[in-house]
N, C-alpha and C positions, 0 to 999 in steps of 0.2 A: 718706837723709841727703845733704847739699850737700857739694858737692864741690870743691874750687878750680880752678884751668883746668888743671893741672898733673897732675891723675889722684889729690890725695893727697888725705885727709879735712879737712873743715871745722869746727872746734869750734861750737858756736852758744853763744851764752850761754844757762847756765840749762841746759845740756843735757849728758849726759854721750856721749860721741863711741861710734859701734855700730861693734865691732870689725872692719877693714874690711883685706884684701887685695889690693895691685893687683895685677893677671895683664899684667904686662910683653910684647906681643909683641915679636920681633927690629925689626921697622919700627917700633915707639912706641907700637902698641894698647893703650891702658888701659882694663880694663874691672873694674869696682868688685865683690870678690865676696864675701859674707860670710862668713868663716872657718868660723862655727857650721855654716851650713848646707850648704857647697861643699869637697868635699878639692880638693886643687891641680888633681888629673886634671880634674873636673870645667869647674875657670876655664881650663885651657887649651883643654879643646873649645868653649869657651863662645867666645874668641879666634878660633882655625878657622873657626867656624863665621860669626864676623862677618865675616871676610872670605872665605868660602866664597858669601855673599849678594851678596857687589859683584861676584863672579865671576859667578853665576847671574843675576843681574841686570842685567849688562852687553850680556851675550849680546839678553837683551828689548830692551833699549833699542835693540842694533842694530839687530833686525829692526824694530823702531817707525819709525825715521828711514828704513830702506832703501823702508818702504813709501811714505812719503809724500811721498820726494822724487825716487822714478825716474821720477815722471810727468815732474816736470819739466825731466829731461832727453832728453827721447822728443818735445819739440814738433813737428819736422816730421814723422814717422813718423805722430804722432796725428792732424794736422792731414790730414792725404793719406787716413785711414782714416775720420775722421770729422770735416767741415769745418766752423771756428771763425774767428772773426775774434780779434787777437791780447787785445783786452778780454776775450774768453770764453774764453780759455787759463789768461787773470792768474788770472778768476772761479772758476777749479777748486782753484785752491789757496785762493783767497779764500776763498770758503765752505768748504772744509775748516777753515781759521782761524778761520772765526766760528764754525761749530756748536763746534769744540774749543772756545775761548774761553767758550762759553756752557753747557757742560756740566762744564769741568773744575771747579769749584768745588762742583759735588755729586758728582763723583767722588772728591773730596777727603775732601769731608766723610763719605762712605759708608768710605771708609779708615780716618777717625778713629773712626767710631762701630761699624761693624762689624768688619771683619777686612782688613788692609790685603793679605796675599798673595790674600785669595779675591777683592779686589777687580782686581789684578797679574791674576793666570791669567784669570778672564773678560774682564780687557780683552783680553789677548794671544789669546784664542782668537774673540771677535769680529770684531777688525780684521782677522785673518787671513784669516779666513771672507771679508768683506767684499772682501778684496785678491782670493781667489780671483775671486769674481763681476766684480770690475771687468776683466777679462780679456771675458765673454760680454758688455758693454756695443758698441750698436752703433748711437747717438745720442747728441747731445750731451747731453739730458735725462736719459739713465739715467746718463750718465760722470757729469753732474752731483748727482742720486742716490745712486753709488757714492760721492762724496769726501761728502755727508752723512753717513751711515753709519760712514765711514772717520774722520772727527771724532769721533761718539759714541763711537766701539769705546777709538780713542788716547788719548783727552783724559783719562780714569781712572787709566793707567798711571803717568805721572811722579810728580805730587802722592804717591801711594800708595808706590811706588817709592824716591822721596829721604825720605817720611820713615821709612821700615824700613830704610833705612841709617842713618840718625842716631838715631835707638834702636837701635841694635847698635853705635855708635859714637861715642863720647863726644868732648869737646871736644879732646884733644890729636890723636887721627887725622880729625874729621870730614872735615876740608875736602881730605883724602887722598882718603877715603875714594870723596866725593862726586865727586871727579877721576876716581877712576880707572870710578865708573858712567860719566863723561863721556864715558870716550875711547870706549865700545863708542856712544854717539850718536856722534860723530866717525866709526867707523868706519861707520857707516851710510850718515852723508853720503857718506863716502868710496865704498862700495857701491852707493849710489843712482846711482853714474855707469854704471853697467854695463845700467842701463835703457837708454840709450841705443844702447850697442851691439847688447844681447840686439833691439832692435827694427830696427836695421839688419841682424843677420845671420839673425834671424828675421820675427817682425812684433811690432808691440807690446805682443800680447796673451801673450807667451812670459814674457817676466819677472813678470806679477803670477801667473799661474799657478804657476808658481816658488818663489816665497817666501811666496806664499800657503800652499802644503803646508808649507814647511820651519816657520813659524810656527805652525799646527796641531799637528805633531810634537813642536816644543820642549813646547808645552803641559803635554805627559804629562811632559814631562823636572818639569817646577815642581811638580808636582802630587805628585811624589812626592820632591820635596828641598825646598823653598819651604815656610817656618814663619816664623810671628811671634815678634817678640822678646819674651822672659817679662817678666811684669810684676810689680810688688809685691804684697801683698795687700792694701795701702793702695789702691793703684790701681785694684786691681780690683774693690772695696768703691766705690768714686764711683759717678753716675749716670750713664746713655748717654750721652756729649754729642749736645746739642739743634745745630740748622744755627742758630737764632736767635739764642740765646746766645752762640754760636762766635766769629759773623760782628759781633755787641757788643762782644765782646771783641777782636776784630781792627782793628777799625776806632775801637775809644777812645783808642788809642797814636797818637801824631804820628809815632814812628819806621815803622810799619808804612804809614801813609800815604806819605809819604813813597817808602817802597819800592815800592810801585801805580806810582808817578808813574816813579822811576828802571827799574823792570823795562819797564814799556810803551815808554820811549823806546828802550829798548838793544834793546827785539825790533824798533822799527819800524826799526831800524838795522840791524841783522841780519837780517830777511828782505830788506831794498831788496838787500842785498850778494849775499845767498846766490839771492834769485830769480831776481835780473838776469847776474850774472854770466858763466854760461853765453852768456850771447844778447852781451854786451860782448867778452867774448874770440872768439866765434865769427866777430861781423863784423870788429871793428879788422884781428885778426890771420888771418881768412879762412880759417879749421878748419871741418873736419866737425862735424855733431850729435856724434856718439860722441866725437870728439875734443875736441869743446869742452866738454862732459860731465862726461868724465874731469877737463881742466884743471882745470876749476873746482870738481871735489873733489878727488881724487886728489893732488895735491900738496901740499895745506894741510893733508893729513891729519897729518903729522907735526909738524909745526909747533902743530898744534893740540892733539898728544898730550901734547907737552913741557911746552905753555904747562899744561896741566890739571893735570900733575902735579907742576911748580916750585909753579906759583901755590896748588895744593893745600899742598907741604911748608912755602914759604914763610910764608902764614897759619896755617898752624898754629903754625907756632914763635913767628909775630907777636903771635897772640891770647895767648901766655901771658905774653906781657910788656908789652902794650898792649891796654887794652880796647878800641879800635877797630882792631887790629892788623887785623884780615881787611879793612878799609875802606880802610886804607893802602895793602894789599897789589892791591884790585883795583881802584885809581886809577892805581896805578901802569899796570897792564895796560890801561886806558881810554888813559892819555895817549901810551903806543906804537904802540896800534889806529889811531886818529883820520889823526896825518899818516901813515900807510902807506896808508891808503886813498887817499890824493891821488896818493900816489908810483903806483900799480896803476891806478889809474881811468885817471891823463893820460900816461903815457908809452908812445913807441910802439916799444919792444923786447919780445918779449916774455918774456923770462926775467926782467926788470926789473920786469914787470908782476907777473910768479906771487911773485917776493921779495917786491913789498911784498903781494898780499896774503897771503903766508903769516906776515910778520910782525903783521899783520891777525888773521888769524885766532889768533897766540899769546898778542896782548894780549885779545883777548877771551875767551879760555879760562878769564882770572883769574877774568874776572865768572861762567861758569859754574860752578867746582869752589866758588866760595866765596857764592852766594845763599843756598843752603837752610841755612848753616852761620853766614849771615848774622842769617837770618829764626828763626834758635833763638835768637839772643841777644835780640831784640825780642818775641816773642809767647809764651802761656802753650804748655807740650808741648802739652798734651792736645786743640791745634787747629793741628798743623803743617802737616798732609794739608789741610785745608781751607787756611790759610792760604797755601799755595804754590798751590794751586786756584786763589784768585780773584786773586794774581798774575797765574796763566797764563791765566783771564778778559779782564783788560785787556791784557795783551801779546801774545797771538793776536788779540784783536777790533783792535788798532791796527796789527798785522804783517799782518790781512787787509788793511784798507783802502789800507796800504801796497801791496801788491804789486797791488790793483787798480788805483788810482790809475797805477800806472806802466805797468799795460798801457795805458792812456787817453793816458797820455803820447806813448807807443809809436805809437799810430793817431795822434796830432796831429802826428807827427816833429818830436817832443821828443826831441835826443840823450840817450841812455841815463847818457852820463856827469853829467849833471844830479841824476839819483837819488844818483848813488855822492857828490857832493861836498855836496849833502845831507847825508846819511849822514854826516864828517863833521862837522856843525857839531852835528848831534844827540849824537854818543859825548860829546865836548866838553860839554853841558849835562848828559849824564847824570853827568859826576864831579861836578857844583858839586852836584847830587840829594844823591849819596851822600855827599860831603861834610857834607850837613844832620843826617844819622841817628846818632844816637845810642844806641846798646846798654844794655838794660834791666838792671841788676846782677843781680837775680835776678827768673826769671819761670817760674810756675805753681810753688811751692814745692807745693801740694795733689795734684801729678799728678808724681811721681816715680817712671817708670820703672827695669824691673831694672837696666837699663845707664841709666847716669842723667844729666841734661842740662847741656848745659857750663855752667860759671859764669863769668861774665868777672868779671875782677880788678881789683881797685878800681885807682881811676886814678892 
């Protein structure tokens, strides 16, 4: 049965309303449980348990970002062990970006149609694998090899990942919800600076051995707590979803379009920031690898945590009283990102610098805790996993060519701060995007999971 944005029942005309309890958590969780079939005890582990996933889940996400971003704070350590010109530094995280890009949208869709946690645990137990071996690389064509691999392994997790939080979390906590999976990516970044160090006080090959194991480990941790959210019997009476059909369905909406175009630019924005970074602060202000490293996550981390989890509490409260509430709330966060970038890239103190970009990084937190919470108001359920898929298709294949393009920059002594004020004029075009998308009032009524999908409220 539909639901209003508010957690309470829907009458339909013609229909008499299926007796319905909400299970209240202390934070706001509302999760829909049918009186007949659930005593209280029941709906509150049913609550636990939803957010027992964004806990278990937070933790993957960490070790996801820790793995794919210590490379690039380890450039000179790598560069000494195994020699590159700054083009074929860019190229390792590039091509990591393309194969992601070109695999997430069938790991999406392998979430929708089969099992989204068996999909979760084998990516997490791949890329792990993968990290370990990148450690015994000792050419540029195997390092390059390893970030192959290291795309396949990752690119399954996200898509799979945010949508089993939002079937376990309905429209008053989603965008909480999906915050707070956020900050354990956040705290990734934040850890991925420690490649740097681990390669100065050891060599480079110590941190992917490292977390390579710790990542294999957790594995076992998923395998025995990690379950899919239950479904109707309605639901589960449908047929598999087709990749064919899915991707008809995704791409008939103008609002989903739309969204292709605003996620690609905000990622070519966010990797110029987050790739370069390091290598801006290192020269201006004249730090070591480890310490410019660190700078360039470490401090933004907080900033980033805040930004995930206002911008999460704030759209939720928004979506219940505006049907574009979540749009409002992460324009808002575009238009505070955009001039801190200016303030950080050109100024030459540098405590001045790390302010603006940690104000940087708070406005764009909005757009992360509130996409997927975004992307359920526009498309049918039962194609979320793919749907954020081929998001993450076009905004890794444009964040790859991004961060190649500026190593190319780079060898042509193109100042670095070029990229950042870029950067930029892009966040600025992706609000007038999001501005265009409109929220579908109800979408896939035929695919009504047990925790069931928010409804936004007429205007």
């Amino acid at each position: 049965m539909l639901q209003t944005s508010d957690g309470t029942p829907k009458r339909i005309a013609g229909q008499e309303p299926t007796r319905l309890a909400a299970a209240i958590h202390p934070l706001g969780t509302s999760l829909a449980v049918a009186t007949d079939l659930k005593p209280a005890a029941s709906a509150q582990a049913s609550v636990i348990r939803a957010w027992l996933i964004v806990g278990l889940l937070a933790v993957v996400a960490s070790l996801n970002y820790i793995d794919r971003v210590m490379l690039t704070t380890m450039r000179s350590s790598l560069i000494a062990a195994i020699p590159m010109t700054d083009a074929q530094f860019g190229l390792l995280t590039s091509v990591f970006l393309w194969v992601y890009a070109f695999i997430s949208p069938l790991g999406g869709f392998l979430a929708d149609r089969v099992s989204r946690t068996g999909v979760i645990v084998g990516s997490l137990v791949l890329w792990s694998s993968v990290t370990w071996l990148t450690a015994h690389a000792t050419t540029f064509p195997e390092l390059l090899a390893t970030r192959v691999l290291m795309g396949v392994g990752e690119s399954c997790y996200l898509p799979a990942a945010l949508a089993l939080i939002s079937d376990y979390h309905r429209g008053p906590t989603r965008s909480l919800a999906t915050g707070l999976h956020m900050v354990g990516i956040s705290v990734g970044q934040g850890l991925g600076g420690l490649g740097g160090v681990l390669a100065e006080r050891h060599d480079w090959t110590y941190a992917f051995t490292l977390f390579g194991g710790i990542g294999l480990g957790y594995s076992l941790v998923l395998v025995l707590m990690l379950r899919d959210a239950p479904v109707s019997a309605e639901t589960s009476a449908l047929p598999r979803v087709k990749f064919g059909p899915a991707v008809a369905s995704l791409f008939s909406t103008t609002p989903y379009r739309l969204a292709i175009v605003f996620w690609g630019l905000v990622a070519t924005s966010g990797w110029a920031v987050l790739g370069w970074l390091p290598t801006l602060l290192g020269e201006r202000f004249h730090l070591s690898q480890g310490t410019a490293g660190l700078s360039a996550t470490s401090y933004l981390q907080p900033s980033t945590w805040l930004g995930l989890v206002i911008g999460g509490v704030l759209s939720d409260y928004m979506s219940r009283r505006h049907p574009r509430g979540r749009i409002y709330v992460t324009m808002c966060g575009l238009g505070l990102a955009a001039p801190s970038i200016l303030l950080g890239a050109n100024i030459g103190i540098f405590w001045a610098a790390i302010a603006g970009f940690m104000l940087w990084s708070f406005g764009v937190a909005f757009v992360n805790a509130n996409m997927m919470p975004i992307l359920c108001t526009i498309t049918d359920a039962r194609y979320r996993a793919t749907g954020y898929g081929i998001l993450n298709f076009f905004s890794c294949f444009i964040g790859g060519i991004t961060i190649y393009l500026g190593g190319v920059l780079r060898d042509a002594r193109i100042p670095v701060t070029v990229i950042f004020n870029a950067s930029v004029l892009i966040l600025l075009l992706c609000a007038a995007v999001l501005y265009l998308i409109r929220p579908v009032p109800a979408a896939a009524p035929s695919a009504v999971p047990a925790v069931a999908p928010e409804v936004v409220p007429a205007a």
